[in-house]
Biopython code that builds the backbone (N, CA, C, O; Angstrom):
import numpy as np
from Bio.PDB.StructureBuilder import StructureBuilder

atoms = [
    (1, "UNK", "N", (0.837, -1.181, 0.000)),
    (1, "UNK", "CA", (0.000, 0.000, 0.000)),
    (1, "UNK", "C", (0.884, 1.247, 0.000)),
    (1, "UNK", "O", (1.895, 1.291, 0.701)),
    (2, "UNK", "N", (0.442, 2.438, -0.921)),
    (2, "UNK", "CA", (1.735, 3.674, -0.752)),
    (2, "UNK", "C", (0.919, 4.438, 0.319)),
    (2, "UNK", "O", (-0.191, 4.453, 0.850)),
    (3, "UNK", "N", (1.836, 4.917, 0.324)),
    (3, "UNK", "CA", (1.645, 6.272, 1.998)),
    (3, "UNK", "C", (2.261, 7.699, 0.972)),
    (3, "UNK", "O", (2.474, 8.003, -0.202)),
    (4, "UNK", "N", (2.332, 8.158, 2.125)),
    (4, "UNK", "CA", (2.932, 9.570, 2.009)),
    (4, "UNK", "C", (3.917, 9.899, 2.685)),
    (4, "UNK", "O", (4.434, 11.014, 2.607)),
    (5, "UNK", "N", (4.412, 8.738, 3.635)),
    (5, "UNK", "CA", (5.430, 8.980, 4.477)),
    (5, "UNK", "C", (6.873, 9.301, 3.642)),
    (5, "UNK", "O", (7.185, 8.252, 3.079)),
    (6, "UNK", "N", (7.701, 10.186, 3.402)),
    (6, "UNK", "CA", (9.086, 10.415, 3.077)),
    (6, "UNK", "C", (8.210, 11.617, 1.548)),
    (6, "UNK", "O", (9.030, 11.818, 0.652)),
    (7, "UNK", "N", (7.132, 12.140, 1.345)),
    (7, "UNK", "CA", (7.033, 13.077, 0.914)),
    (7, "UNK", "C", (7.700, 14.247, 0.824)),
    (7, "UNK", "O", (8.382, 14.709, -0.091)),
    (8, "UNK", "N", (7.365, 14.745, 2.082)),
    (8, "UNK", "CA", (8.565, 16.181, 2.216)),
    (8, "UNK", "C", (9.595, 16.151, 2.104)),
    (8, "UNK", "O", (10.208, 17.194, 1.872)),
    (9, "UNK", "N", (10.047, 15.304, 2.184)),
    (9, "UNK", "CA", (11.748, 14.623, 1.523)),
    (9, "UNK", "C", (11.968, 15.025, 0.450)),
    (9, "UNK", "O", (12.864, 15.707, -0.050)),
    (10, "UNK", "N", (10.682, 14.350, -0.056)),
    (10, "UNK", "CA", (11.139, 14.268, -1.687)),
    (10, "UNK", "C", (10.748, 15.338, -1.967)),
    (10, "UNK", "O", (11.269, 15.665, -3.033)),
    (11, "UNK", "N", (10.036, 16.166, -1.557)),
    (11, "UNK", "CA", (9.708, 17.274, -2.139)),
    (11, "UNK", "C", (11.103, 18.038, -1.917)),
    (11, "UNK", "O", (11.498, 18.554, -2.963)),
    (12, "UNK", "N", (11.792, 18.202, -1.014)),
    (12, "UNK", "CA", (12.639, 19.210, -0.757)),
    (12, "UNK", "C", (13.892, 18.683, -1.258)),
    (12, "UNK", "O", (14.794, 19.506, -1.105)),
    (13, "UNK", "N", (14.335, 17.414, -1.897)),
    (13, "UNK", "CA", (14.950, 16.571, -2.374)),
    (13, "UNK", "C", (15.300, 17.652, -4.174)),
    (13, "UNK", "O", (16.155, 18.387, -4.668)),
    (14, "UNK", "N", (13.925, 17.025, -4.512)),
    (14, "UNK", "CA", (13.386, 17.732, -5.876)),
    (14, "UNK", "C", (13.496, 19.101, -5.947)),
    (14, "UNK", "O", (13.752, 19.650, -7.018)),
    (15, "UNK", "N", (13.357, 19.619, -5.084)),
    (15, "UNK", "CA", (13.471, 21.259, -5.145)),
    (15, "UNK", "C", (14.918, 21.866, -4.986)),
    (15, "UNK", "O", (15.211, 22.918, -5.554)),
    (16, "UNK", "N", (15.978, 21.048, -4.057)),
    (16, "UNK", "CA", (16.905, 21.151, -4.131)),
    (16, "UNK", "C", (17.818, 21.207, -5.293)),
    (16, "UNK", "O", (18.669, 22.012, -5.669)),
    (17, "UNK", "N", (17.270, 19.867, -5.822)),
    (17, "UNK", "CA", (18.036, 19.190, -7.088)),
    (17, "UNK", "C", (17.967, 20.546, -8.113)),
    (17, "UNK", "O", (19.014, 20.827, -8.696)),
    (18, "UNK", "N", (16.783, 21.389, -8.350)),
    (18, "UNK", "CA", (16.690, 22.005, -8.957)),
    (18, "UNK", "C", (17.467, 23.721, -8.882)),
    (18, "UNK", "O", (18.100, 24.403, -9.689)),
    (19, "UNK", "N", (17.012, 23.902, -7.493)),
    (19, "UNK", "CA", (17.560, 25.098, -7.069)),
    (19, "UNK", "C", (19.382, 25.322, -7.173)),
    (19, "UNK", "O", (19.919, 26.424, -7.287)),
    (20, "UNK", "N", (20.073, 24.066, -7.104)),
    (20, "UNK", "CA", (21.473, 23.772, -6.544)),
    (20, "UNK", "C", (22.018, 23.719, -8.670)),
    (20, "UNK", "O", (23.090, 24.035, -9.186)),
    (21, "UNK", "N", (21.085, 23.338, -9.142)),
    (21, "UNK", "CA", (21.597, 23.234, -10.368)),
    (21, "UNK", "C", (21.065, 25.057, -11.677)),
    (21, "UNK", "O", (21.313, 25.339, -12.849)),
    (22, "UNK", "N", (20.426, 25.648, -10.735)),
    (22, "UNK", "CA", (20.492, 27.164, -11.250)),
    (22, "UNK", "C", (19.165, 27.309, -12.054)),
    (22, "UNK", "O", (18.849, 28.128, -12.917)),
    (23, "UNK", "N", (18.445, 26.205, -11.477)),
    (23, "UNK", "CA", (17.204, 26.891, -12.745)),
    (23, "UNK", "C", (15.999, 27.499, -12.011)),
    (23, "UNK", "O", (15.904, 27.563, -10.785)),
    (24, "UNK", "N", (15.251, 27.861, -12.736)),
    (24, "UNK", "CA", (13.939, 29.246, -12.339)),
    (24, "UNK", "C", (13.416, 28.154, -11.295)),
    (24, "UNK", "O", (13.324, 26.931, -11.394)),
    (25, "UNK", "N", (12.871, 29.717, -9.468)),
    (25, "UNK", "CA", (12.639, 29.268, -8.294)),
    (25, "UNK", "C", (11.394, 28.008, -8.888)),
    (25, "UNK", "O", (11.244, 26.902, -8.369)),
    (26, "UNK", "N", (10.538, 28.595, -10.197)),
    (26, "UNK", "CA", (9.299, 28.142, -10.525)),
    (26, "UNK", "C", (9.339, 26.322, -10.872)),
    (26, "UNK", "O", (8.747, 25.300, -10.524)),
    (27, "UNK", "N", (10.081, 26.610, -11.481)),
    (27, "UNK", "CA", (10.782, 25.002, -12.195)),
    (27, "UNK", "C", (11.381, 24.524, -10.913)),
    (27, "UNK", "O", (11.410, 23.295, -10.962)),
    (28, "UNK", "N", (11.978, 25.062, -9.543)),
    (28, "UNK", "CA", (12.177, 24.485, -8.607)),
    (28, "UNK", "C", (11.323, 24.053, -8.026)),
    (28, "UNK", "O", (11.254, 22.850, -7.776)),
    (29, "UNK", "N", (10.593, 24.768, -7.720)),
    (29, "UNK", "CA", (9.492, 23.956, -7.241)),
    (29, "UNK", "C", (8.394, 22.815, -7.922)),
    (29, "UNK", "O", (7.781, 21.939, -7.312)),
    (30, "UNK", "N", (8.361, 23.091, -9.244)),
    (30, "UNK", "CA", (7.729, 21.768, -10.157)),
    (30, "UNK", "C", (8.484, 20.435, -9.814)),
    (30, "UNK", "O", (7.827, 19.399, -9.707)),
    (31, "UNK", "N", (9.984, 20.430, -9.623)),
    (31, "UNK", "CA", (10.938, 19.506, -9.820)),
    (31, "UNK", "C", (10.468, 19.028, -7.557)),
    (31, "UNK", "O", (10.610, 17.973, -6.938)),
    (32, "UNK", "N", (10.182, 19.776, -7.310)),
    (32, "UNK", "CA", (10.021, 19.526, -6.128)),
    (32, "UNK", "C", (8.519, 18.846, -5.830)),
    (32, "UNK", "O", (8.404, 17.922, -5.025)),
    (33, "UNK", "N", (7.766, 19.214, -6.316)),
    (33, "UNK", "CA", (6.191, 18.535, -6.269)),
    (33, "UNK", "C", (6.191, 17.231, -6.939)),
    (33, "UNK", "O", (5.745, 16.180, -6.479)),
    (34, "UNK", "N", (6.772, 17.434, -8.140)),
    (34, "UNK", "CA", (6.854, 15.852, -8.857)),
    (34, "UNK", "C", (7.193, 14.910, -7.896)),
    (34, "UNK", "O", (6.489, 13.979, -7.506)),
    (35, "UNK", "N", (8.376, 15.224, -7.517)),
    (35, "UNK", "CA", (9.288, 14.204, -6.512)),
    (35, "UNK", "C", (8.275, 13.635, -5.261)),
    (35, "UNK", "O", (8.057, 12.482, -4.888)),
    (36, "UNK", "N", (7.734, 14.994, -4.758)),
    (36, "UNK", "CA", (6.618, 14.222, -3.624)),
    (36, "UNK", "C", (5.623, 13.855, -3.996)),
    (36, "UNK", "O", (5.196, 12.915, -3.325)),
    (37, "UNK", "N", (4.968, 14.177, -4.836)),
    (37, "UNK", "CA", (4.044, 12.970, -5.628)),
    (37, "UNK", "C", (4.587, 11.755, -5.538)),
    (37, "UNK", "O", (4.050, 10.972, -4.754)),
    (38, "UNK", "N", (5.571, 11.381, -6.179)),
    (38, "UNK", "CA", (5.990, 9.902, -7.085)),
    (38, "UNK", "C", (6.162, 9.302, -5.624)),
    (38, "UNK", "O", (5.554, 8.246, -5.449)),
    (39, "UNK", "N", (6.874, 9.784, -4.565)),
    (39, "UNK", "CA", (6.587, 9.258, -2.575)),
    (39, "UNK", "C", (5.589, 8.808, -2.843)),
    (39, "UNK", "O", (5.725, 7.594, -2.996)),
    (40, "UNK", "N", (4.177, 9.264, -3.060)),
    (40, "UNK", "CA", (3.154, 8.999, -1.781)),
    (40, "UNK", "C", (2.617, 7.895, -3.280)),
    (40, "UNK", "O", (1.412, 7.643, -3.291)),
    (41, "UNK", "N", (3.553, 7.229, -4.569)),
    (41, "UNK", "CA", (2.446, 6.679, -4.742)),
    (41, "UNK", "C", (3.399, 5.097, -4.896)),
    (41, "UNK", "O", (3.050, 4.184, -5.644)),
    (42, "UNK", "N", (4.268, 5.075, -4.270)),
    (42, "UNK", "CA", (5.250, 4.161, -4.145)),
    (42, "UNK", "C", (4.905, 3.846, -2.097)),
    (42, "UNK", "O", (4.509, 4.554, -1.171)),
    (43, "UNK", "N", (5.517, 1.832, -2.313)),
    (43, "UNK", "CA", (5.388, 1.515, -0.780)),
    (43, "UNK", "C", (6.486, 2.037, -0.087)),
    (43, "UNK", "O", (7.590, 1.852, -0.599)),
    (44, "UNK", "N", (6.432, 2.525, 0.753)),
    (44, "UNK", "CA", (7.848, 2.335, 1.781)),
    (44, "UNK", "C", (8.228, 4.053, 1.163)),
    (44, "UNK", "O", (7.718, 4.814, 0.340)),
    (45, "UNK", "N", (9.376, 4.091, 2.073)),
    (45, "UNK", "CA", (10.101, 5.244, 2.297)),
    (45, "UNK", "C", (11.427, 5.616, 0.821)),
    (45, "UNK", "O", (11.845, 6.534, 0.115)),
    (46, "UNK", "N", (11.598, 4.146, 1.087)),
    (46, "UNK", "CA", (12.750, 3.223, 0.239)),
    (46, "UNK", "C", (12.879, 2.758, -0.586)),
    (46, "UNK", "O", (13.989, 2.745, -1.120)),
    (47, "UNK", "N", (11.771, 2.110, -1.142)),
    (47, "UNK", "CA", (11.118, 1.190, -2.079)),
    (47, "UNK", "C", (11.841, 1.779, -3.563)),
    (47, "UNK", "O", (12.731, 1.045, -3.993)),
    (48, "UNK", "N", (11.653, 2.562, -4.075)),
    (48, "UNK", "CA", (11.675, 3.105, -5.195)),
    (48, "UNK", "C", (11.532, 4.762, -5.114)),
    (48, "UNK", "O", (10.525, 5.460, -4.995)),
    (49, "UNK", "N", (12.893, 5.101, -5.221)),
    (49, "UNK", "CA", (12.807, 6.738, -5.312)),
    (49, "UNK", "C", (12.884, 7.052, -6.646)),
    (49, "UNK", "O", (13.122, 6.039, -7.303)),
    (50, "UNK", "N", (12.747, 8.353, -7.520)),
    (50, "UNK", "CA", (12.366, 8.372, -7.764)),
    (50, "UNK", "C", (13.872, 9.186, -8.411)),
    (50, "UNK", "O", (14.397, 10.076, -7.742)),
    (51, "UNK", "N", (14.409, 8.790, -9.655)),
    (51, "UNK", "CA", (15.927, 8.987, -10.431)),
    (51, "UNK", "C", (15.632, 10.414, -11.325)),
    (51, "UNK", "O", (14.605, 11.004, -11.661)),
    (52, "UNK", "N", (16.733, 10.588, -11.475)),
    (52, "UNK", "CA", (16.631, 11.647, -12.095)),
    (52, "UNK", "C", (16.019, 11.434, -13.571)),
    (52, "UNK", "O", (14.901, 11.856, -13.869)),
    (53, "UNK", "N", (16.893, 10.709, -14.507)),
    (53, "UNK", "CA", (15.786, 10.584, -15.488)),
    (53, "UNK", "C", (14.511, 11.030, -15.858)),
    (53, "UNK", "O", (14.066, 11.796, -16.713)),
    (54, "UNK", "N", (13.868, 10.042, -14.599)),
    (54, "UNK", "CA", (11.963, 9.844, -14.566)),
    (54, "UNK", "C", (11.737, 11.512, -13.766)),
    (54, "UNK", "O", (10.627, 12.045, -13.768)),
    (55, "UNK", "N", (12.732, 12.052, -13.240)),
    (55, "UNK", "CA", (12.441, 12.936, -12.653)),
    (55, "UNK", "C", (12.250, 14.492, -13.691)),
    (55, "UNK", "O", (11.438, 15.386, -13.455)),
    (56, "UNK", "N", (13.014, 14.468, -14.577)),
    (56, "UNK", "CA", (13.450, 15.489, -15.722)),
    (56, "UNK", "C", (12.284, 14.810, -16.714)),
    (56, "UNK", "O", (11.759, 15.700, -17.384)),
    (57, "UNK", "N", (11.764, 13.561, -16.981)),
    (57, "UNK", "CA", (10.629, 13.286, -17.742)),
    (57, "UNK", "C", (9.722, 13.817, -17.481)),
    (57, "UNK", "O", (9.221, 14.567, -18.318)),
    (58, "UNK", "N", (9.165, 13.658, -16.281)),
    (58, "UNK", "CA", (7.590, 14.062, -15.626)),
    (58, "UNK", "C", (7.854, 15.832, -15.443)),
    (58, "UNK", "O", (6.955, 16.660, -15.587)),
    (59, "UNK", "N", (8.904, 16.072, -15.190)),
    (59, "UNK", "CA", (9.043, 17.721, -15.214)),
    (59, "UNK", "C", (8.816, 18.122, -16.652)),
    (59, "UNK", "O", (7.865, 18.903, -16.682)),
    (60, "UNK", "N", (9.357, 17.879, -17.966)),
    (60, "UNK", "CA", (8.965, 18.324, -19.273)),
    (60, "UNK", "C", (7.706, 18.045, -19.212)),
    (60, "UNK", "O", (6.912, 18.986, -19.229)),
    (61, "UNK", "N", (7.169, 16.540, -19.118)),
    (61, "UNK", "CA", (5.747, 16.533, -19.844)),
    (61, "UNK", "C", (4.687, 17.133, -18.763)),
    (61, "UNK", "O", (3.502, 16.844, -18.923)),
    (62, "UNK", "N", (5.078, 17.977, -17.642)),
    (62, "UNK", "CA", (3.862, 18.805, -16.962)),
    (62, "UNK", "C", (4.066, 20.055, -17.600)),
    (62, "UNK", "O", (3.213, 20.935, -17.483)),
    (63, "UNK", "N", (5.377, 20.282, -18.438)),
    (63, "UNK", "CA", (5.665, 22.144, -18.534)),
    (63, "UNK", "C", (5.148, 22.135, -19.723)),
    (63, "UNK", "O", (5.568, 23.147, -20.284)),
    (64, "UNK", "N", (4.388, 21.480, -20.501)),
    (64, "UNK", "CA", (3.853, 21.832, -21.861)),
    (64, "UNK", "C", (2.029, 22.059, -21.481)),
    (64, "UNK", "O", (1.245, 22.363, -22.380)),
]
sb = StructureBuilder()
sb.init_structure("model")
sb.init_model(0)
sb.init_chain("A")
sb.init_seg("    ")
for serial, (resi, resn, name, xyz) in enumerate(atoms, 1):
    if name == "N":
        sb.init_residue(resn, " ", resi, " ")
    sb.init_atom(name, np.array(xyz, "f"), 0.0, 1.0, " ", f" {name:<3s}", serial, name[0])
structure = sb.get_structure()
């Protein structure tokens, strides 16, 4: 069953990733919501985070 537990993680994970690499606060925070999404729909804390790849995918196909 997924939870939501390690959300804010990922959210601030994702937002980091973005902020630390120089791009707009706006796109920081997209890169940060994705990330806590993809948490709460995965089991465990651990299970499956969520790579950069799939992470830069789901960020293009929300910015169109």
């Amino acid at each position: 069953m997924a939870d939501s537990n390690g959300a804010g993680d990922a959210f601030v994970s994702g937002f980091l990733y973005g902020l630390l690499r120089g791009r707009p606060l706006e796109e920081s925070v997209r890169l940060g919501a994705i990330a806590g999404a993809h948490a709460c729909t995965v089991t465990g804390t651990h299970e499956s985070p969520i790579g950069e790849a799939l992470l830069l995918a789901r960020a293009q196909a929300s910015a169109g």
